[in-house]
C-alpha positions in Angstrom: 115.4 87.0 96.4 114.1 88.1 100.1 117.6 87.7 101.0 118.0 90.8 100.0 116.1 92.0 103.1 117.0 91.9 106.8 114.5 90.3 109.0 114.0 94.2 110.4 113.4 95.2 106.9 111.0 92.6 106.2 108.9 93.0 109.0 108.8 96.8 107.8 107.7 96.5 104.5 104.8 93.9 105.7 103.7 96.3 108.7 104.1 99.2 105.6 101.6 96.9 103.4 99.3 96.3 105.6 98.9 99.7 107.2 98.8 100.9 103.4 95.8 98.7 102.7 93.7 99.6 106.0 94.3 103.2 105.3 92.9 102.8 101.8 90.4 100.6 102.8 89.1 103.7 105.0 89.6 106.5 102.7 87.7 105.6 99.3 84.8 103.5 98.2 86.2 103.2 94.5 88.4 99.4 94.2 90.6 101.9 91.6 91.0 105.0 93.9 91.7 102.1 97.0 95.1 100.4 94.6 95.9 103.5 94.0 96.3 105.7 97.0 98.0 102.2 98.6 100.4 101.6 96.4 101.3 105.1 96.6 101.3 105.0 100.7 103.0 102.0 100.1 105.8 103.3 98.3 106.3 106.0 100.3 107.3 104.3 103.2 110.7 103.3 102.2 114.2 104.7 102.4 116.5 104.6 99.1 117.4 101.4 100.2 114.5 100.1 100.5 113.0 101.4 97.4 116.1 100.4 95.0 115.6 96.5 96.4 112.2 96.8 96.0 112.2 98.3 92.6 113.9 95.1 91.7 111.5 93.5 89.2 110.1 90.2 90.9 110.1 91.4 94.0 108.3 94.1 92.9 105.9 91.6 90.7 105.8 89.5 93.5 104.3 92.8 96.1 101.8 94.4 93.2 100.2 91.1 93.0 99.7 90.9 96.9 97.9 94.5 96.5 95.7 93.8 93.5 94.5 90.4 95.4 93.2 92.9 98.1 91.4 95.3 95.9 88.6 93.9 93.4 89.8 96.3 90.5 92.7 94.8 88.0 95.0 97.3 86.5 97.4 95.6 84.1 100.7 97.9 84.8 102.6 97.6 87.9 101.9 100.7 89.2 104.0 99.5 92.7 107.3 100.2 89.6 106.4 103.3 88.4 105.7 104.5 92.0 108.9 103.7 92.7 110.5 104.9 90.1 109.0 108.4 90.1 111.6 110.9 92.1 108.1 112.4 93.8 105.4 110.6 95.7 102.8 113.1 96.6 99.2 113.4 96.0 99.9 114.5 92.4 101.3 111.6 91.6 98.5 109.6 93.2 95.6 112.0 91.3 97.6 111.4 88.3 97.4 107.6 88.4 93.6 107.8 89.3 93.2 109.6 86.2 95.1 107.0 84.3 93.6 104.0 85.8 90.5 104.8 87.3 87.1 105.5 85.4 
């Protein structure tokens, strides 16, 4: 399954995670409002490429269930899919899931 990634591509969408996660980290107090805005930052990353392998639905499993272990807040959906299956990621989108999601 990560054969579908280059070694380059790899070490980009870790460094991509990570940076995610200490930018949400610093940005909200909510756990919610944290997932959110990092799977958002998260998915925004990538190039098509990128985002079609990703999208791919255990690799995708496999990355939503490295976010939600760093945020104390369980959302049931992976919102890391419908991030990257919606055409815009902006801060609509992200305001949008936070009303969803968040109480």
């Amino acid at each position: 399954m990560l054969s579908l990634f280059k070694k380059h591509e790899l070490d980009a969408i870790n460094e991509a995670l990570n940076r995610s996660i200490e930018k949400a980290h610093q940005a909200f107090k909510c756990e919610c409002e944290k997932l959110c805005l990092c799977t958002c930052l998260f998915g925004n990353y990538f190039s098509n490429k990128l985002t079609k392998a990703l999208s791919y639905n255990k690799i995708c499993e496999i990355l939503w269930i490295k976010i939600k272990e760093e945020f104390d807040y369980e959302i049931k959906d992976n919102l890391l899919s419908i991030v990257l299956n919606n055409s815009s990621i902006d801060r609509e989108l992200f305001e949008k899931l936070k009303n969803i999601y968040c109480e």
